[in-house]
Every structure is written in C-alpha cells, then in structure tokens.
C-alpha positions in Angstrom: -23.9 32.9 -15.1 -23.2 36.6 -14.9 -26.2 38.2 -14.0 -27.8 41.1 -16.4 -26.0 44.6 -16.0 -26.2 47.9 -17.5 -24.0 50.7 -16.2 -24.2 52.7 -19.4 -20.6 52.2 -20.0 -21.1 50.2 -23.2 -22.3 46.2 -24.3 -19.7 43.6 -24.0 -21.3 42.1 -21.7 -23.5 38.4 -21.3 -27.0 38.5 -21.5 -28.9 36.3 -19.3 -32.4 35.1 -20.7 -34.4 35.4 -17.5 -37.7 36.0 -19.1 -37.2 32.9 -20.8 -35.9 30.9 -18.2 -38.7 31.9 -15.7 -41.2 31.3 -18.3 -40.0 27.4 -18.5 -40.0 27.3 -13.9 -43.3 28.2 -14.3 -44.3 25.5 -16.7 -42.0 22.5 -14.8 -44.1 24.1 -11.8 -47.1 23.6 -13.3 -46.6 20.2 -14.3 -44.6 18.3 -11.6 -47.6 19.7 -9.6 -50.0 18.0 -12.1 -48.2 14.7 -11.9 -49.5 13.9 -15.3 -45.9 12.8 -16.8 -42.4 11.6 -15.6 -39.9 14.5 -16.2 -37.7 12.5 -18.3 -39.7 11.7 -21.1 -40.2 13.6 -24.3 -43.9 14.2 -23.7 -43.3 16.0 -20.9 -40.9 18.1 -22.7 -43.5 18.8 -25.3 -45.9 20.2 -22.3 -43.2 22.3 -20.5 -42.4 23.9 -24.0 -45.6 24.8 -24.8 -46.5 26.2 -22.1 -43.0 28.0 -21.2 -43.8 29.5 -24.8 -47.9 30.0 -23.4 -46.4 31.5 -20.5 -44.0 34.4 -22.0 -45.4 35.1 -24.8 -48.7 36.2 -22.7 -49.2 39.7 -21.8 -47.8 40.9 -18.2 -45.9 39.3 -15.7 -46.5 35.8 -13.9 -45.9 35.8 -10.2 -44.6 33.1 -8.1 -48.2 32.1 -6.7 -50.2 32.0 -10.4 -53.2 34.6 -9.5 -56.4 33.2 -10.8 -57.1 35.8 -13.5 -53.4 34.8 -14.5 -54.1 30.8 -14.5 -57.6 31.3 -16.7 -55.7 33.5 -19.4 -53.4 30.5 -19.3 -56.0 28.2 -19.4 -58.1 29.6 -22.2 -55.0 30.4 -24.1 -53.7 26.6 -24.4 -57.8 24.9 -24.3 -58.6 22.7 -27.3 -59.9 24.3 -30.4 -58.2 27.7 -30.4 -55.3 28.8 -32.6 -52.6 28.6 -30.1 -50.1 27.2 -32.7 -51.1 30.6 -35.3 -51.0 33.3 -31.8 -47.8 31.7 -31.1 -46.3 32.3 -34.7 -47.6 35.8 -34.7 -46.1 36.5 -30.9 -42.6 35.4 -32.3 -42.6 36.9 -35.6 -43.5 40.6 -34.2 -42.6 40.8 -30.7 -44.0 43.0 -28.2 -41.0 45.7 -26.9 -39.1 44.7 -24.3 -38.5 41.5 -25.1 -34.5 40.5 -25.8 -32.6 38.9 -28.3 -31.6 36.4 -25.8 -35.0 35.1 -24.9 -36.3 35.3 -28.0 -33.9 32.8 -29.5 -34.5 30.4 -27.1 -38.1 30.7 -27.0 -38.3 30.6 -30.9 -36.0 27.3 -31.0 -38.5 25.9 -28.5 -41.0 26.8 -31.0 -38.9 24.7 -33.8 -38.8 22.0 -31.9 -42.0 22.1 -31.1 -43.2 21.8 -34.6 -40.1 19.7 -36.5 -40.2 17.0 -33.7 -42.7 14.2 -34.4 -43.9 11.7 -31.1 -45.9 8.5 -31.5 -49.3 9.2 -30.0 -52.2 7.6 -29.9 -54.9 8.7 -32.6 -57.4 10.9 -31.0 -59.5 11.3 -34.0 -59.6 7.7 -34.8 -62.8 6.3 -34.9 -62.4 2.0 -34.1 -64.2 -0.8 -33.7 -65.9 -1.3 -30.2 -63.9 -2.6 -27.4 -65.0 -5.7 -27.5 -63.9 -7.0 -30.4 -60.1 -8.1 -31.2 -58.0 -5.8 -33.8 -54.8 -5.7 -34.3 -52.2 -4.5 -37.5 -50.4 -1.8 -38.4 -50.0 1.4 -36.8 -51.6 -0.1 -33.4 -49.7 -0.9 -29.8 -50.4 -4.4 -28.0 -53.8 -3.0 -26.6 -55.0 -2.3 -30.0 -55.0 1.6 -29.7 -54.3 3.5 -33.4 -51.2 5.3 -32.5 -50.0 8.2 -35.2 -46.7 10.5 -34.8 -48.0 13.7 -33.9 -46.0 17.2 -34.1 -44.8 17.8 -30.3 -46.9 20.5 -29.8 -50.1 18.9 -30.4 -49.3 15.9 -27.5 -47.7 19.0 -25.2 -50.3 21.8 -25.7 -53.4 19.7 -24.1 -50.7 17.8 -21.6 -50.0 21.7 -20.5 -53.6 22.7 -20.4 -54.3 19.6 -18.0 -52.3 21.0 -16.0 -53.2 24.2 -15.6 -56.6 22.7 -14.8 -54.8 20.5 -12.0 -53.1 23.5 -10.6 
C-alpha cells in the first residue's frame, strides 16, 4: 500500500484507511490479550468488529499503551444495557469532520455485518429447568443449553467489553 499523500498537486491518488485499520489493531490487541476466543472463529470476529467500530468511532485518539481514562470510556461505552447499537448508528450516519471516505466505508460494512450476520448462541435470557433434571429437544446442544441465533453484534459487543475488563 501506498501510503497517504497530499502535495496539493491534485487527487489521483490511493487512500489508505489508517484510522480504520488502527481502530481494528487495537481491538485484536485487546482481545488476543483477553484470551477469551481463538482468532479464527466468527465470534471472535463479532468482538474485534465491535469494538474496532467502539474504538473509532469514540472521541480522540487511542494510543499504543490504552490510558486508563481511554480504557473506562471504552468500557462504559460497550457495558451491558446501554445503547451501543443506537450511538453507533448515529456515529455512522453523521460523522464527526475529519473522518474519510475510506474509513468510513469500511467501518460502516463492519457495521452491516455486524447486524445482517446471525451466530448460534446460547440463550442468555432463557429461563430452564434446574440443572438437575434431564432436558433435551429442539433448539438445545448435547449439554441441554437453549441456544438461539443471535445478531453478531450482540455475542461480540459483551465478548469486547470482557476484554476490555481483562486488559
């Protein structure tokens, strides 16, 4: 890749997303140091999204070493409960200046596939019998646990927040 220059002299040339692609080291930082997921799997994909997305659509720069004001804005930004999914929408629909075509088109197809891609999860909210007793049918794994498909970003916005917290 060419990297980004402007001598004035007029466009032509390539514009490199580094915003972007800085935004998603940071999050493969954060969670290879977590441990929480092998890197190949589509979970873990989920978590780096969201939180590449987390990460630059925030306000301000992140440095190499996360400073601790910068890894609680993370943190509360991505904890259970808030409307993550409705700040991100917002962030990408009116973006603050300074932020290019380039990275803007990757960070809103991470967004896309985010929300259009669907994982089998287990069911958080399901309510089932005590452990003790045996269950077993439809929409359950071998260990009896409900298991739902889930929008991506629900499975990798708490995976990322773990891992802030691990960081």
């Amino acid at each position: 890749m060419r990297p980004e220059h402007h001598d004035g002299a007029g466009g032509g040339g390539l514009l490199v997303p580094m915003a972007w692609m800085y935004a998603e080291y940071i999050a493969d930082e954060l969670l290879l140091t977590g441990d929480l997921m092998e890197p190949a799997t589509l979970e873990y994909r989920a978590g780096r999204e969201a939180l590449a997305l987390t990460v630059f659509l925030s306000d301000g720069p992140v440095a190499d070493a996360l400073p601790a004001a910068r890894v609680d804005e993370l943190r509360l930004l991505t904890a259970y409960g808030t409307s993550w999914r409705r700040w991100v929408r917002a962030r990408l629909d009116a973006p603050e200046d300074g932020r290019r075509d380039p990275d803007l088109a990757l960070a809103r197809a991470a967004w896309r596939w985010l929300e259009e891609t669907e994982l089998l999860a287990a069911d958080l909210d399901a309510i089932g019998p005590p452990p003790w007793e045996p269950v077993g049918g439809d929409g359950e794994d071998d260990c009896g646990e409900a298991r739902v498909w889930t929008p991506a970003w629900q499975l990798g916005l708490p995976l990322g927040h773990l891992a802030i917290h691990l960081y």
